[in-house]
C-alpha positions as CSV (number, residue, x, y, z in Angstrom):
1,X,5.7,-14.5,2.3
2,X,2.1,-14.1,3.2
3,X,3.0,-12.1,6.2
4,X,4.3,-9.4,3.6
5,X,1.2,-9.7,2.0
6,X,-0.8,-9.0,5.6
7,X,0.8,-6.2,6.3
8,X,1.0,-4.8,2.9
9,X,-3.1,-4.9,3.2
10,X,-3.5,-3.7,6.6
11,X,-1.8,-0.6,5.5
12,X,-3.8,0.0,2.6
13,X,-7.6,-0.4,4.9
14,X,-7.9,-4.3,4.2
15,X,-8.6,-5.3,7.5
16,X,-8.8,-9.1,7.2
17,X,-7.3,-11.5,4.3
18,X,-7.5,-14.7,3.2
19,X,-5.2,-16.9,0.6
20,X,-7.6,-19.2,-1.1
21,X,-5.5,-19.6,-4.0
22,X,-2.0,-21.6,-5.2
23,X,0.7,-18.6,-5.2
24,X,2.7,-18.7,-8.5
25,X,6.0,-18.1,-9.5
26,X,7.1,-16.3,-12.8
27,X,10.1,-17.5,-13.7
28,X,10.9,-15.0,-16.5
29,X,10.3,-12.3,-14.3
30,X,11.9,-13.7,-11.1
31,X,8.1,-12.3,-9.0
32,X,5.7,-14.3,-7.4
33,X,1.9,-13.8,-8.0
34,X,-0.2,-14.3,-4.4
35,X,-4.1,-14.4,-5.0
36,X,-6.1,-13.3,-2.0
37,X,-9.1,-12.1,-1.1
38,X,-10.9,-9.3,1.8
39,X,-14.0,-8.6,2.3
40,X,-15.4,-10.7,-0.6
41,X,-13.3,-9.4,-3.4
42,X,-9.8,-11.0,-5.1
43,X,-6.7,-9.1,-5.6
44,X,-3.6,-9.9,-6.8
45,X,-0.2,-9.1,-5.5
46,X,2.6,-9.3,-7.6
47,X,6.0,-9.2,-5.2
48,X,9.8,-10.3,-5.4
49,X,11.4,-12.7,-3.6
50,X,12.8,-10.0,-0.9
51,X,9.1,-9.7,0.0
52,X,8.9,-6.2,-1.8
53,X,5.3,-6.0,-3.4
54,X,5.5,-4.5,-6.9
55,X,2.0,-4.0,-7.8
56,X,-1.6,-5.1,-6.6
57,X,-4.5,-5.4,-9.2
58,X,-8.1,-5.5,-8.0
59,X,-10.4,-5.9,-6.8
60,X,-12.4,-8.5,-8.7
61,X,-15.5,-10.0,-8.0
């Protein structure tokens, strides 16, 4: 799963990423939610179980 997440980043100019965070899975929605962070700033990527990444909020400080 976090190797979806890797590449998904590297591809959109995050260079280096870091899960800090518990990932979390919505049951309602069958997605799971995988907190990261790069370059000092957390994201969110929301993504299926196939590994597809459905949408990516951030960054927060």
């Amino acid at each position: 799963m976090t190797g979806f997440v890797e590449k998904y980043a590297q591809q959109n100019g995050l260079p280096k990423i870091i899960f800090d965070e518990n990932f979390e899975y919505i049951t309602d929605l069958h997605q799971w939610k995988v907190p990261y962070r790069s370059d000092g700033h957390r994201y969110i990527a929301k993504m299926t179980c196939l590994g597809i990444i459905l949408d990516n909020v951030g960054p927060y400080n």
